[in-house]
PDB file of the backbone (N, CA, C, O) and the ligand in Angstrom, with CONECT records:
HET     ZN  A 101       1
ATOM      1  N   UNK A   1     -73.706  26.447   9.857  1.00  0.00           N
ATOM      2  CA  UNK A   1     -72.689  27.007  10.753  1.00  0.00           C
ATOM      3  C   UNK A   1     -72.109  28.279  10.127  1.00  0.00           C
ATOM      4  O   UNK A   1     -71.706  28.266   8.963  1.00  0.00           O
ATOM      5  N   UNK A   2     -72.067  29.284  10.826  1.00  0.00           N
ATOM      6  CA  UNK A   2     -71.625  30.745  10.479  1.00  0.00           C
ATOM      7  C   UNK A   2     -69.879  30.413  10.290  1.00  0.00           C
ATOM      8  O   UNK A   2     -69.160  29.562  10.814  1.00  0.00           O
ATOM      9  N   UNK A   3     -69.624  31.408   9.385  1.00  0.00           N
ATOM     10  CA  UNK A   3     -68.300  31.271   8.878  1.00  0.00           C
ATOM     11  C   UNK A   3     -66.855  31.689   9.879  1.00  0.00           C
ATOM     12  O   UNK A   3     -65.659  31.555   9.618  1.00  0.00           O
ATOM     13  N   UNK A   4     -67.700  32.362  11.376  1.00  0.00           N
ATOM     14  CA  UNK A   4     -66.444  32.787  12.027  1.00  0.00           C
ATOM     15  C   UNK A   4     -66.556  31.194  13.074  1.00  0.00           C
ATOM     16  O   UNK A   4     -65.590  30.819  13.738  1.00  0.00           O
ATOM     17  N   UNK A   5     -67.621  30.579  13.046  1.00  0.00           N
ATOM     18  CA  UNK A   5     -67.751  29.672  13.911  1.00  0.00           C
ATOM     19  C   UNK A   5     -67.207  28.337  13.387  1.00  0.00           C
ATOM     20  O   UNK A   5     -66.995  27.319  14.046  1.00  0.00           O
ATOM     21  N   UNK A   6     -67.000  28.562  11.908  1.00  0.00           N
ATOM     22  CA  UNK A   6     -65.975  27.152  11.497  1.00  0.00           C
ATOM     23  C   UNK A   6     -64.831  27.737  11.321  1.00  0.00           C
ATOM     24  O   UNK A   6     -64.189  26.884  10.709  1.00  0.00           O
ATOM     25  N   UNK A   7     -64.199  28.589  11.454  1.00  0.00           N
ATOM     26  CA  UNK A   7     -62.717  28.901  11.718  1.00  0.00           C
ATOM     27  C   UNK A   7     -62.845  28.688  13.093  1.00  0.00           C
ATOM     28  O   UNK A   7     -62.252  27.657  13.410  1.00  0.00           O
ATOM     29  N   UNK A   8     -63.409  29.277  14.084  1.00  0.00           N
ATOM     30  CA  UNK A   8     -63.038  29.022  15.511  1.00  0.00           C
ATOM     31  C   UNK A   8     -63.534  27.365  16.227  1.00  0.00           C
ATOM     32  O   UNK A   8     -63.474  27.072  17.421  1.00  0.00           O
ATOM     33  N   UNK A   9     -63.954  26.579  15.235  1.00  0.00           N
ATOM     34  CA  UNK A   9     -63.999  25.045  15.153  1.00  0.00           C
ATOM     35  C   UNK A   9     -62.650  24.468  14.764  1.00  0.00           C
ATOM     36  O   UNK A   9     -62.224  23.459  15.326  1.00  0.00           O
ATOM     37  N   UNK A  10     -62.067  25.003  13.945  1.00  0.00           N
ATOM     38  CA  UNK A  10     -60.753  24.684  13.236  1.00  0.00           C
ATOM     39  C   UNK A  10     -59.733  24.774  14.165  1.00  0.00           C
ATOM     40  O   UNK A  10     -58.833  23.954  14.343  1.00  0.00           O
ATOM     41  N   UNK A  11     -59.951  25.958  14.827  1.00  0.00           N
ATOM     42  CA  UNK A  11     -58.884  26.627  15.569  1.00  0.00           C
ATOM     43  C   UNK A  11     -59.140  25.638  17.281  1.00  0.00           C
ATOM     44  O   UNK A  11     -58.236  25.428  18.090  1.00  0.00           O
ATOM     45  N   UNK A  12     -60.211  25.309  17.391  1.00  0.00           N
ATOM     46  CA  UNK A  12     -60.620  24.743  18.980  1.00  0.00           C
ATOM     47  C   UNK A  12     -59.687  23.201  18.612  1.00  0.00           C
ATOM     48  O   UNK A  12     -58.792  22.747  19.325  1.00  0.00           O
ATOM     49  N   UNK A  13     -60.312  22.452  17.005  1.00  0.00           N
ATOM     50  CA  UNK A  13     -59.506  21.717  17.088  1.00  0.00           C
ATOM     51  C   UNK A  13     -58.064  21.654  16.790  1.00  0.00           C
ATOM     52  O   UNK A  13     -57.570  20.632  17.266  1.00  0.00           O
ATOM     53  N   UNK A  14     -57.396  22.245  16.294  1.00  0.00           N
ATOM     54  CA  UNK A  14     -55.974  22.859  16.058  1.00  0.00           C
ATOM     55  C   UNK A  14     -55.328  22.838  17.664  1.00  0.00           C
ATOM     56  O   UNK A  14     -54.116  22.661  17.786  1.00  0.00           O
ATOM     57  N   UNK A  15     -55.858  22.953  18.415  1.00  0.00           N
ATOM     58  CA  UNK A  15     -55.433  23.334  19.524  1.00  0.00           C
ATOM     59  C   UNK A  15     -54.510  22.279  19.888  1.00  0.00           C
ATOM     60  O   UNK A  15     -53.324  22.225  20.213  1.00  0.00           O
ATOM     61  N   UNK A  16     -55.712  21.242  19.679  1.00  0.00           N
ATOM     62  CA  UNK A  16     -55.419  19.692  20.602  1.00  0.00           C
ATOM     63  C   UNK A  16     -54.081  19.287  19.897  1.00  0.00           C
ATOM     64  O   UNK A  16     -53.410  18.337  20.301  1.00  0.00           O
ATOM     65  N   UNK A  17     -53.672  20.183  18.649  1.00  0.00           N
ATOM     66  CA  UNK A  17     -52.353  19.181  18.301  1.00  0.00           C
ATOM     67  C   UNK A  17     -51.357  19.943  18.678  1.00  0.00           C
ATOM     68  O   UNK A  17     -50.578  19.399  19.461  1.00  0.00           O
ATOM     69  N   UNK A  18     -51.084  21.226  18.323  1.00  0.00           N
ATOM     70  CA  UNK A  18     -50.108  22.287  18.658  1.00  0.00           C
ATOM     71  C   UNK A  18     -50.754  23.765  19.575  1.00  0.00           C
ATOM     72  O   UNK A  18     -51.918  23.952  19.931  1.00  0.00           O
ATOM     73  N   UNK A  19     -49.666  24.584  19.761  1.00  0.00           N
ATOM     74  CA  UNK A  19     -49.834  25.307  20.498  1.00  0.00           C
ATOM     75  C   UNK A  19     -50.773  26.449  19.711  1.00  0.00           C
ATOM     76  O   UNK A  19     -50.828  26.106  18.530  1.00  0.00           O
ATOM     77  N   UNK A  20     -51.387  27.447  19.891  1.00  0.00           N
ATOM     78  CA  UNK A  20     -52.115  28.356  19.326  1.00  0.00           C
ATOM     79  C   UNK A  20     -50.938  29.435  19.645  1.00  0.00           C
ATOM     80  O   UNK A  20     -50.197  29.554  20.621  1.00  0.00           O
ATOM     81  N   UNK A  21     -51.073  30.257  18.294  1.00  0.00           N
ATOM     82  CA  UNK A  21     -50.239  31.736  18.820  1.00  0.00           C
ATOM     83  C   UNK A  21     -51.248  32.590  19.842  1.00  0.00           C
ATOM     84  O   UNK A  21     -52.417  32.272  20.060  1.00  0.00           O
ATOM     85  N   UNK A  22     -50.582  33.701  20.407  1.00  0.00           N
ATOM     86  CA  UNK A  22     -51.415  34.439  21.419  1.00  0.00           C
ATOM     87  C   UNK A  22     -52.702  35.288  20.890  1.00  0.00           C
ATOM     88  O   UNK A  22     -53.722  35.637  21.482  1.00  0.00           O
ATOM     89  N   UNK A  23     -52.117  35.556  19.093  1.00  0.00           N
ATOM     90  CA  UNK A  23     -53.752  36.434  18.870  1.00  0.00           C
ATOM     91  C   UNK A  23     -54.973  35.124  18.388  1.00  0.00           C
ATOM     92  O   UNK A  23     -56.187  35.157  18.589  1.00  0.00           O
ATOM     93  N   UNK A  24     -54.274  34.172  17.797  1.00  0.00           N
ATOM     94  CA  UNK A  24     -55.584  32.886  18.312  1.00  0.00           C
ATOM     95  C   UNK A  24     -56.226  32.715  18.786  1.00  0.00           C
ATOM     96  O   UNK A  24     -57.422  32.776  18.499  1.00  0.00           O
ATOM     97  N   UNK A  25     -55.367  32.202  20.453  1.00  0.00           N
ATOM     98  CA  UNK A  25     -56.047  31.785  22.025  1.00  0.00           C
ATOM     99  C   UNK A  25     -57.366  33.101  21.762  1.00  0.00           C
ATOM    100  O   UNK A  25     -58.563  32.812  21.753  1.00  0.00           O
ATOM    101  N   UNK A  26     -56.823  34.571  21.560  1.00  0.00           N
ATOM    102  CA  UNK A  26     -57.905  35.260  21.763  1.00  0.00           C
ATOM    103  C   UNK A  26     -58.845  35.379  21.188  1.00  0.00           C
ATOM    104  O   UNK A  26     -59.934  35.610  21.713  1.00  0.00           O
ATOM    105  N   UNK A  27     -58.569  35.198  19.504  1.00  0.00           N
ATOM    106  CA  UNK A  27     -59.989  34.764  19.403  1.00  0.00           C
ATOM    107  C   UNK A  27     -60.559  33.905  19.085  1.00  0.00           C
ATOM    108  O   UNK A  27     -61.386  34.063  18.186  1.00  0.00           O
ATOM    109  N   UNK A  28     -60.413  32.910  19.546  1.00  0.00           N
ATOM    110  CA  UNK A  28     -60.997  31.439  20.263  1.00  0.00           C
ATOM    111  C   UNK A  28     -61.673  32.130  21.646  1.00  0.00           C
ATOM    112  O   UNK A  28     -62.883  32.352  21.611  1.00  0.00           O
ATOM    113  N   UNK A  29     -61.139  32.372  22.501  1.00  0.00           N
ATOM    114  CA  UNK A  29     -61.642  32.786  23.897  1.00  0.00           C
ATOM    115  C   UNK A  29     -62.659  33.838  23.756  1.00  0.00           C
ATOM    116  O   UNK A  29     -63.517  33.996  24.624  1.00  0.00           O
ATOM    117  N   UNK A  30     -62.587  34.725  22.463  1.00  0.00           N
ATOM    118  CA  UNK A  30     -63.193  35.905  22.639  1.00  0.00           C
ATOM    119  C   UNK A  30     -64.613  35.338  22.025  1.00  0.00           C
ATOM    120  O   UNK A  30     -65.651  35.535  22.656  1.00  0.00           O
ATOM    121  N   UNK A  31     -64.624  34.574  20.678  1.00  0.00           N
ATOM    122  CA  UNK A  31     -65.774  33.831  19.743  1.00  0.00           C
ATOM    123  C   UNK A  31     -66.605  32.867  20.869  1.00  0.00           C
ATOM    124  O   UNK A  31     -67.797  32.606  20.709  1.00  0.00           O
ATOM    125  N   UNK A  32     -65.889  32.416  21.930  1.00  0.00           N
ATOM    126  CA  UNK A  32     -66.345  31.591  22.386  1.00  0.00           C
ATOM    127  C   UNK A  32     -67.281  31.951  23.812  1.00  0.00           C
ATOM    128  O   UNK A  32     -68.073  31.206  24.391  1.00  0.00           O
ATOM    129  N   UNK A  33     -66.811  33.644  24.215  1.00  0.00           N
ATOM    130  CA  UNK A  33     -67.297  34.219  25.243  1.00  0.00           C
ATOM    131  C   UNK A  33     -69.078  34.499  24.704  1.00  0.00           C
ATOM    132  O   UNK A  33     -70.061  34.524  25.444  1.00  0.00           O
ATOM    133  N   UNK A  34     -69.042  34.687  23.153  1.00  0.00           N
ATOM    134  CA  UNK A  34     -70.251  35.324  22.267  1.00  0.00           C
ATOM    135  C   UNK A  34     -71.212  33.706  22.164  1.00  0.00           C
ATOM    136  O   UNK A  34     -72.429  33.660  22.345  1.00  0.00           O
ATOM    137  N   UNK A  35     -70.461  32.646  21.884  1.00  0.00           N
ATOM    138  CA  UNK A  35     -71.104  31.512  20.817  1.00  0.00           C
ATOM    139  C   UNK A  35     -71.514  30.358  21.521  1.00  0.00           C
ATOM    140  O   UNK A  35     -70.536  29.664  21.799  1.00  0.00           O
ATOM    141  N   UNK A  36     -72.618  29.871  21.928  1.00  0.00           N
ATOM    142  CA  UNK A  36     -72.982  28.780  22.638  1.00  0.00           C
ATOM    143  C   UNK A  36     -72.821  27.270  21.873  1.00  0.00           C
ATOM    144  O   UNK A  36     -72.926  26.082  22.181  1.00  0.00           O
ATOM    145  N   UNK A  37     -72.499  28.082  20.684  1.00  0.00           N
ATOM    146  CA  UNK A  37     -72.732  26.760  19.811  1.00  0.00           C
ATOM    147  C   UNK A  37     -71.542  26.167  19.788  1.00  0.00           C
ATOM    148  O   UNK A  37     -71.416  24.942  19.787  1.00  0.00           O
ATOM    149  N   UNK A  38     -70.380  27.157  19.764  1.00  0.00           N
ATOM    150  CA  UNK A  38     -69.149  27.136  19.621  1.00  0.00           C
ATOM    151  C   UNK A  38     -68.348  25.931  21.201  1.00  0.00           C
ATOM    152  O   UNK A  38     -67.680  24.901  21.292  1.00  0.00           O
ATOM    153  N   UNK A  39     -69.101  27.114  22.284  1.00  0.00           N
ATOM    154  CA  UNK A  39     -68.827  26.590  23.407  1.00  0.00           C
ATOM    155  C   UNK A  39     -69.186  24.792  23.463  1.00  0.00           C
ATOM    156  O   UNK A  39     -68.430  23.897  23.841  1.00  0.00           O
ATOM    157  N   UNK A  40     -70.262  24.707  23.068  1.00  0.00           N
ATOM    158  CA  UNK A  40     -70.792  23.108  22.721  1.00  0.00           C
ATOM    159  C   UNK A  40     -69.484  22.288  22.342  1.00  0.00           C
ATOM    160  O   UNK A  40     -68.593  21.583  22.816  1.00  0.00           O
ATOM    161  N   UNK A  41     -70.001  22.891  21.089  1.00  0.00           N
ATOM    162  CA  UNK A  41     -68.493  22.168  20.118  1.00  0.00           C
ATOM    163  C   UNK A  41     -67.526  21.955  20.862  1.00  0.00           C
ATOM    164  O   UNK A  41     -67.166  20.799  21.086  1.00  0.00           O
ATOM    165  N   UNK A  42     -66.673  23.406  21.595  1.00  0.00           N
ATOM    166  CA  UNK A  42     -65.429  22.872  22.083  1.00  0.00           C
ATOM    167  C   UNK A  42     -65.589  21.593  23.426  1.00  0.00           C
ATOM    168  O   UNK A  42     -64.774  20.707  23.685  1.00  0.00           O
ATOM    169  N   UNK A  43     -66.687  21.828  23.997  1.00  0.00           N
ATOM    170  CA  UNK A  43     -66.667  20.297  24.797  1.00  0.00           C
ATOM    171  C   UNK A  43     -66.777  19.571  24.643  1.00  0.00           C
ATOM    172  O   UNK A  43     -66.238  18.708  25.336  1.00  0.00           O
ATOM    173  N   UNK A  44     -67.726  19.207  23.395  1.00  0.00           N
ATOM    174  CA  UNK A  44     -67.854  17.990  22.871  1.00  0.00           C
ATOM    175  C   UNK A  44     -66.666  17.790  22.591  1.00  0.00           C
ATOM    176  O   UNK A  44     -66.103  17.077  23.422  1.00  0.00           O
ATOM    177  N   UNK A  45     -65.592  18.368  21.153  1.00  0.00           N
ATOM    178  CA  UNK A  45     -64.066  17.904  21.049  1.00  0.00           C
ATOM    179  C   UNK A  45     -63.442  17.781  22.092  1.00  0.00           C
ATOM    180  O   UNK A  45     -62.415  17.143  21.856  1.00  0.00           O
ATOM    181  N   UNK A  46     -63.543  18.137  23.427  1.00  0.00           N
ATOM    182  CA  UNK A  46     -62.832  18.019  24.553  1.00  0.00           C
ATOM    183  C   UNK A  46     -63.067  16.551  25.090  1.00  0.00           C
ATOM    184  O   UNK A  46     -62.183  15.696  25.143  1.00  0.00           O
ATOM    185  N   UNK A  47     -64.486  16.363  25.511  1.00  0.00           N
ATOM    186  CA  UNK A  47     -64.719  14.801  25.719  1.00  0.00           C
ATOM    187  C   UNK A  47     -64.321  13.882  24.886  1.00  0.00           C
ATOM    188  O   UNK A  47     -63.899  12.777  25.227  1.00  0.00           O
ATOM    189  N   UNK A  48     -64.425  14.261  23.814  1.00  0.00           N
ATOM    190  CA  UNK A  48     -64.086  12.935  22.077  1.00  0.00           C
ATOM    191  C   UNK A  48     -62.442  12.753  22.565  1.00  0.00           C
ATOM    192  O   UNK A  48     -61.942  11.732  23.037  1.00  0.00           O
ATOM    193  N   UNK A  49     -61.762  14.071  22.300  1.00  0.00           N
ATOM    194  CA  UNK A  49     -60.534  13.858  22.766  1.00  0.00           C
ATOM    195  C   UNK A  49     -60.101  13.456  23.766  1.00  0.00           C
ATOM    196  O   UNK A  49     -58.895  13.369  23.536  1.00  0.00           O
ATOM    197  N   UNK A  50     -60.319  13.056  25.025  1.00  0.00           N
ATOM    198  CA  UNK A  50     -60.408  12.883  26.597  1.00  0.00           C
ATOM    199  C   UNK A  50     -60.608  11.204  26.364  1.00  0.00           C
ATOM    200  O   UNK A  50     -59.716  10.378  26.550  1.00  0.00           O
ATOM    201  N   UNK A  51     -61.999  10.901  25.911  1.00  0.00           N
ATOM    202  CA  UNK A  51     -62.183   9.472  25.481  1.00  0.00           C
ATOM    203  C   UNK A  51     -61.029   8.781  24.622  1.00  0.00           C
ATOM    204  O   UNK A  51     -60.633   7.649  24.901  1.00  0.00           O
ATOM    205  N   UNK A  52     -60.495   9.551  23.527  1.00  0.00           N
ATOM    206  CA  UNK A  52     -59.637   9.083  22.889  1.00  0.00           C
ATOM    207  C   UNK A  52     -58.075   8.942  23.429  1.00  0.00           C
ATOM    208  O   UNK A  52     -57.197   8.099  23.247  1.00  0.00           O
ATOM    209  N   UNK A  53     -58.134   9.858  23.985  1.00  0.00           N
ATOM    210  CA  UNK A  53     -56.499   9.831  25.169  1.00  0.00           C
ATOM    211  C   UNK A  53     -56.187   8.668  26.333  1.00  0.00           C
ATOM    212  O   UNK A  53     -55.130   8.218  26.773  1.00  0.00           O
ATOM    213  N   UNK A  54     -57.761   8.358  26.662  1.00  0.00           N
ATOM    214  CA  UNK A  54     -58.073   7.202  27.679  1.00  0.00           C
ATOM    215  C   UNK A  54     -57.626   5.508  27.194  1.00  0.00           C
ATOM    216  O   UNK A  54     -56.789   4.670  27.529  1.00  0.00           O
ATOM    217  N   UNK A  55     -58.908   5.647  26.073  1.00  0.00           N
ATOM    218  CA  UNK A  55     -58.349   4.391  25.271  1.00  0.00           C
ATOM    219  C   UNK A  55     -57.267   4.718  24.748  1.00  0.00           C
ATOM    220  O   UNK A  55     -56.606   4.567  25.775  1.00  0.00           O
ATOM    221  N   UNK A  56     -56.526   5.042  24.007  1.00  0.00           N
ATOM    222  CA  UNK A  56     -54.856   5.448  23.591  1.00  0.00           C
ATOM    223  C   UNK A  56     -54.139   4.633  24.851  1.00  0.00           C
ATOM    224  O   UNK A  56     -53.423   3.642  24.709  1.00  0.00           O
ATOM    225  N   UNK A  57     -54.398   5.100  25.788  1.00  0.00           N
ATOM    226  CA  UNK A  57     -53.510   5.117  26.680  1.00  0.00           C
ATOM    227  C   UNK A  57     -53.445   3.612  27.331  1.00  0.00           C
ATOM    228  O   UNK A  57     -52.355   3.077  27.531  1.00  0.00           O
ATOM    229  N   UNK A  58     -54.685   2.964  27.647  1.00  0.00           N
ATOM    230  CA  UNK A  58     -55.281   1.591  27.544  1.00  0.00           C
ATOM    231  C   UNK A  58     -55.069   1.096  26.473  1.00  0.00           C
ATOM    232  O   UNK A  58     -54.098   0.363  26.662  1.00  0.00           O
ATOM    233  N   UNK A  59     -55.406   1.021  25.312  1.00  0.00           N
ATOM    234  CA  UNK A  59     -54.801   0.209  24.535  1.00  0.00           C
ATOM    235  C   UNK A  59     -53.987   0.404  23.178  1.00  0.00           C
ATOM    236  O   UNK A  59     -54.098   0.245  21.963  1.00  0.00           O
ATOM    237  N   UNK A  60     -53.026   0.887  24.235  1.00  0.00           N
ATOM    238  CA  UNK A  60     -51.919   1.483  22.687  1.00  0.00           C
ATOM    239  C   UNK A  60     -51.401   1.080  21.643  1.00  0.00           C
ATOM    240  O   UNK A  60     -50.800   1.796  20.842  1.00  0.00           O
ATOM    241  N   UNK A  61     -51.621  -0.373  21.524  1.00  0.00           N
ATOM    242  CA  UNK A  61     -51.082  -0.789  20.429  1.00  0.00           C
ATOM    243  C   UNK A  61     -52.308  -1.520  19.578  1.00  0.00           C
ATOM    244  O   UNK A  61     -52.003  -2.010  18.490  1.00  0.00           O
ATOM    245  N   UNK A  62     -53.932  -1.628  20.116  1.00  0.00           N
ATOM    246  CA  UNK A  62     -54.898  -1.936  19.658  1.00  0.00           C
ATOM    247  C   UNK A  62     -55.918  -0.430  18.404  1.00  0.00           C
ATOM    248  O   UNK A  62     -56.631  -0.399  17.401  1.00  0.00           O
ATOM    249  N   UNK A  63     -55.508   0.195  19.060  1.00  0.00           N
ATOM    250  CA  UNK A  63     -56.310   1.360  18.613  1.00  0.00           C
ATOM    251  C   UNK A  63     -55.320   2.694  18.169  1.00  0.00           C
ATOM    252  O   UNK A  63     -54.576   3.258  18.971  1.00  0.00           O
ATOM    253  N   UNK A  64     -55.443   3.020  16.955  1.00  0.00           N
ATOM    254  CA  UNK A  64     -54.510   4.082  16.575  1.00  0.00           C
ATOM    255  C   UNK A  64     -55.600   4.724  15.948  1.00  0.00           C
ATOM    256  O   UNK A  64     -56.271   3.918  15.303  1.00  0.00           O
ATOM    257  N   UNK A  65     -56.083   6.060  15.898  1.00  0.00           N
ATOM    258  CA  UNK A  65     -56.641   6.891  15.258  1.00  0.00           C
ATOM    259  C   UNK A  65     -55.633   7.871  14.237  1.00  0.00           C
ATOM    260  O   UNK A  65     -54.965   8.811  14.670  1.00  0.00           O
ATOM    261  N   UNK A  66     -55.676   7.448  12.823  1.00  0.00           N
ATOM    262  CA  UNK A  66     -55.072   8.310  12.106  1.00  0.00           C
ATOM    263  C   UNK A  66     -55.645   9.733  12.203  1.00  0.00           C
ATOM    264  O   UNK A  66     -56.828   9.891  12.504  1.00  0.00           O
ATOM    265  N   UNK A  67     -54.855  10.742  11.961  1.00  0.00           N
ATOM    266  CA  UNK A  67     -55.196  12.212  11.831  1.00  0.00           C
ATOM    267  C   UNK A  67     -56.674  12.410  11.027  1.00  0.00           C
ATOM    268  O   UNK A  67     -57.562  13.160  11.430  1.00  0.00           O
ATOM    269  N   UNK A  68     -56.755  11.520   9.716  1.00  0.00           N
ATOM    270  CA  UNK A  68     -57.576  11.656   8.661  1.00  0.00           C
ATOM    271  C   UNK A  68     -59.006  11.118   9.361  1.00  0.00           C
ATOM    272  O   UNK A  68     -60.076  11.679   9.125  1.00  0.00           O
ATOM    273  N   UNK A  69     -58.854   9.647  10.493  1.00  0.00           N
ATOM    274  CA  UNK A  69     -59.819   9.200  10.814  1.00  0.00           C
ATOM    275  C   UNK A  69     -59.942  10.337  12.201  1.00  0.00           C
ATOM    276  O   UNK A  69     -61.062  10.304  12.712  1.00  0.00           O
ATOM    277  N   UNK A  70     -59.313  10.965  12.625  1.00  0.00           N
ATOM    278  CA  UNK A  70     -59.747  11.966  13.679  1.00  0.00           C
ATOM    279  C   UNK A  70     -60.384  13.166  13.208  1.00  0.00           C
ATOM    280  O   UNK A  70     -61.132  13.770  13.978  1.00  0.00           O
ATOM    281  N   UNK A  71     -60.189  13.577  12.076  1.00  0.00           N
ATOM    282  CA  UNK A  71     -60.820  14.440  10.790  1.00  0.00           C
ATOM    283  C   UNK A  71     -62.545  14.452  10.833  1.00  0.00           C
ATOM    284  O   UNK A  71     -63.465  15.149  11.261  1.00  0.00           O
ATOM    285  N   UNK A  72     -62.296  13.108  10.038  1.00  0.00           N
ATOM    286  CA  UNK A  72     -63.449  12.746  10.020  1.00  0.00           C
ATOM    287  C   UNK A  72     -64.698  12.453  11.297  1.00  0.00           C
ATOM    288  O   UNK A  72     -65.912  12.405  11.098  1.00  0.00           O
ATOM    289  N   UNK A  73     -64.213  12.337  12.200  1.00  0.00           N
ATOM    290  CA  UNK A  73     -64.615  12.295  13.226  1.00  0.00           C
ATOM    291  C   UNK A  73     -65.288  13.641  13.697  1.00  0.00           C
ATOM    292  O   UNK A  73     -66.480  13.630  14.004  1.00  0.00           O
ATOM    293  N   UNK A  74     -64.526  14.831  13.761  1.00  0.00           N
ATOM    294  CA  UNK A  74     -64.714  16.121  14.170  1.00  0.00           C
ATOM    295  C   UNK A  74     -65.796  16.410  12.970  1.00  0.00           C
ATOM    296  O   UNK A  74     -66.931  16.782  13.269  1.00  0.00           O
ATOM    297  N   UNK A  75     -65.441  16.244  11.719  1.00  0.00           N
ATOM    298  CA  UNK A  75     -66.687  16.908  10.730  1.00  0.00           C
ATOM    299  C   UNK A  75     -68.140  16.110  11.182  1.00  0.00           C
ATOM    300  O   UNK A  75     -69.278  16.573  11.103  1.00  0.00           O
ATOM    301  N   UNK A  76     -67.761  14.888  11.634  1.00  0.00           N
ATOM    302  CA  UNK A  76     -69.203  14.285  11.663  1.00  0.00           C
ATOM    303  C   UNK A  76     -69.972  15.163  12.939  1.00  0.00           C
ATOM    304  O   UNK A  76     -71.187  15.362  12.918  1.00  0.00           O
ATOM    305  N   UNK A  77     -69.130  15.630  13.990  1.00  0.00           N
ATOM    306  CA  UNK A  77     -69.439  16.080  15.136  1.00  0.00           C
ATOM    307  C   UNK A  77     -70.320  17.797  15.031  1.00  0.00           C
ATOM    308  O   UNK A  77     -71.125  18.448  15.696  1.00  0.00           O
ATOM    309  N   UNK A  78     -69.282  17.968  13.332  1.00  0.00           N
ATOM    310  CA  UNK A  78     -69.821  19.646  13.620  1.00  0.00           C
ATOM    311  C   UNK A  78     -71.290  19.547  12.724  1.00  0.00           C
ATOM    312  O   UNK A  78     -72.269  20.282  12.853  1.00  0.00           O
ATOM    313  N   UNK A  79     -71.085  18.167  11.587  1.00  0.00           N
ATOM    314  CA  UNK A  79     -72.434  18.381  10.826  1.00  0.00           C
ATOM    315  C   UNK A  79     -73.332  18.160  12.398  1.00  0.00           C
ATOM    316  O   UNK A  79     -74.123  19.070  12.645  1.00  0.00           O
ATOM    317  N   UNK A  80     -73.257  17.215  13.258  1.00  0.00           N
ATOM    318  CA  UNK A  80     -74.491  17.101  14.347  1.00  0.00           C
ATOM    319  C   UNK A  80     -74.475  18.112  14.908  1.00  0.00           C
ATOM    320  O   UNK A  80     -75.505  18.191  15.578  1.00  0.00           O
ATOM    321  N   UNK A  81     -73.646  19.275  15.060  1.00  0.00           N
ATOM    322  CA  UNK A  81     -74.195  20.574  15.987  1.00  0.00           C
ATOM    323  C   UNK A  81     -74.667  21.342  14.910  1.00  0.00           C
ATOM    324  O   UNK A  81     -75.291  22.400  14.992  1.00  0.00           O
ATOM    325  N   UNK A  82     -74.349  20.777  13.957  1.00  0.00           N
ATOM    326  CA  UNK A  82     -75.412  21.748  12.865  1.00  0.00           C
ATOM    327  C   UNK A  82     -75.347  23.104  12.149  1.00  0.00           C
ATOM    328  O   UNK A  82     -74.513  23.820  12.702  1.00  0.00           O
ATOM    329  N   UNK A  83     -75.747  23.502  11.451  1.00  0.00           N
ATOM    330  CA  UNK A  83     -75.855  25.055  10.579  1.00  0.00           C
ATOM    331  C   UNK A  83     -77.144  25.470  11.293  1.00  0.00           C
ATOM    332  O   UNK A  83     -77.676  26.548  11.031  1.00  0.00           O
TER     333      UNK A  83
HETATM  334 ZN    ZN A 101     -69.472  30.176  17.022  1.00  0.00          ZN2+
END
């Protein structure tokens, strides 16, 4: 994975917790207008997260994903989209 494409991995997932400042959003939006790989990524974290908001929400007191185990989760996701 190219080095602007794991900052704008960082930054896609950064998103999901807080707000992005405005020169961020852009280049997230701008890396992502160029990067198919990138674009991947951010849907895949979009579905992972979507799935995870679902169950959360269903079973909130069965399933807690710590930050560290949501971590880990995303690295396993970017080693499968690969270098
Ligand atoms: Zn990229």
């Amino acid at each position: 994975m190219k080095h602007a494409c794991r900052k704008v991995s960082r930054l896609a997932s950064d998103a999901l917790d807080r707000k992005l400042s405005p020169l961020e959003r852009l280049r997230l939006h701008f890396h992502l207008l160029l990067c198919v790989n990138c674009r991947n990524f951010r849907s895949s974290l979009q579905r992972l997260h979507e799935t995870f908001e679902h169950i959360r929400s269903v079973q909130a007191h069965e399933l807690k994903l710590t930050k560290d185990q949501r971590r880990r989760l995303l690295m396993e996701l970017e080693r499968k989209l690969g270098d």
